[in-house]
Legacy VTK file of the C-alpha trace (Angstrom):
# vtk DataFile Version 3.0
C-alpha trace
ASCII
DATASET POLYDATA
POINTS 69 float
0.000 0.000 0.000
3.231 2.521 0.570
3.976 1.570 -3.050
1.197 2.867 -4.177
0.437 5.813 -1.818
4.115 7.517 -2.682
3.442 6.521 -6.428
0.253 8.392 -6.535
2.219 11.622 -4.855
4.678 11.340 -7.539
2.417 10.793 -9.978
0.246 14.069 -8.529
3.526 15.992 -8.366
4.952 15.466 -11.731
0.965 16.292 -13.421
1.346 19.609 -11.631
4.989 20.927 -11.875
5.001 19.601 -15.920
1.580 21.716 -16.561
2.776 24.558 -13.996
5.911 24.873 -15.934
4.161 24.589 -19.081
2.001 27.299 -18.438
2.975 29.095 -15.609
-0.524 28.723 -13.792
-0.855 27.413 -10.603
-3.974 26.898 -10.709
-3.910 25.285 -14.030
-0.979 23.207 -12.919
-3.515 22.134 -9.824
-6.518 21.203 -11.774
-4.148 19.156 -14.428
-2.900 17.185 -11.391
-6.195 16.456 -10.181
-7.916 15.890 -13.365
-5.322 13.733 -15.266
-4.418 11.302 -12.684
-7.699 10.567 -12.667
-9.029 10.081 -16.061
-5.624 8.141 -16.308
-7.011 5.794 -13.426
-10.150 4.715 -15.547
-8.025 4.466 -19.081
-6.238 2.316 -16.675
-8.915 0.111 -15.661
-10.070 -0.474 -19.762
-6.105 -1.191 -20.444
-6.176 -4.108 -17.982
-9.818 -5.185 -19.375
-8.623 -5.872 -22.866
-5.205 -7.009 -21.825
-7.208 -9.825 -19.620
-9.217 -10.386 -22.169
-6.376 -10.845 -24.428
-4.287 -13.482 -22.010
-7.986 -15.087 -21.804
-7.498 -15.602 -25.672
-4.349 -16.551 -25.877
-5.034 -19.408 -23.181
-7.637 -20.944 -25.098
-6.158 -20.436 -28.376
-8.784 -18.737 -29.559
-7.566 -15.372 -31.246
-10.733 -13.932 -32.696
-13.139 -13.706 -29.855
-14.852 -10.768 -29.391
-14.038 -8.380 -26.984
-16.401 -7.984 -23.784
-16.741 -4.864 -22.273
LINES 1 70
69 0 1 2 3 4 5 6 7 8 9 10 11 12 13 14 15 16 17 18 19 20 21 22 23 24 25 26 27 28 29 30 31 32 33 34 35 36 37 38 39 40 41 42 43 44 45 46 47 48 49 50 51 52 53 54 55 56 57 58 59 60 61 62 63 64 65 66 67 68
């Protein structure tokens, strides 16, 4: 759970000082770091969907199922 706790930070940090040098904004550089971690959380979660559902393929040799959302 540390793992990911000081991962999120980081991953907060670097969304904010990238956009805040970028731009210059604080604020913008605040909002980015909320906003794109998050978004990036639920791309994550349909990433690991069609990877699973590609491994589930590839275990049953079966390479043109359709994918299940």
């Amino acid at each position: 759970m540390v793992k990911t706790v000081t991962f999120a930070v980081m991953h907060f940090s670097v969304a904010f000082l990238v956009t805040w040098a970028l731009t210059g904004d604080i604020l913008i550089g605040s909002l980015v770091a909320m906003v794109e971690p998050a978004i990036n959380t639920v791309a994550f979660y349909f990433h690991e969907k069609v990877w699973s559902r590609i491994k589930e393929q590839r275990d049953s040799g079966n390479t043109l199922a359709p994918l299940r959302a």
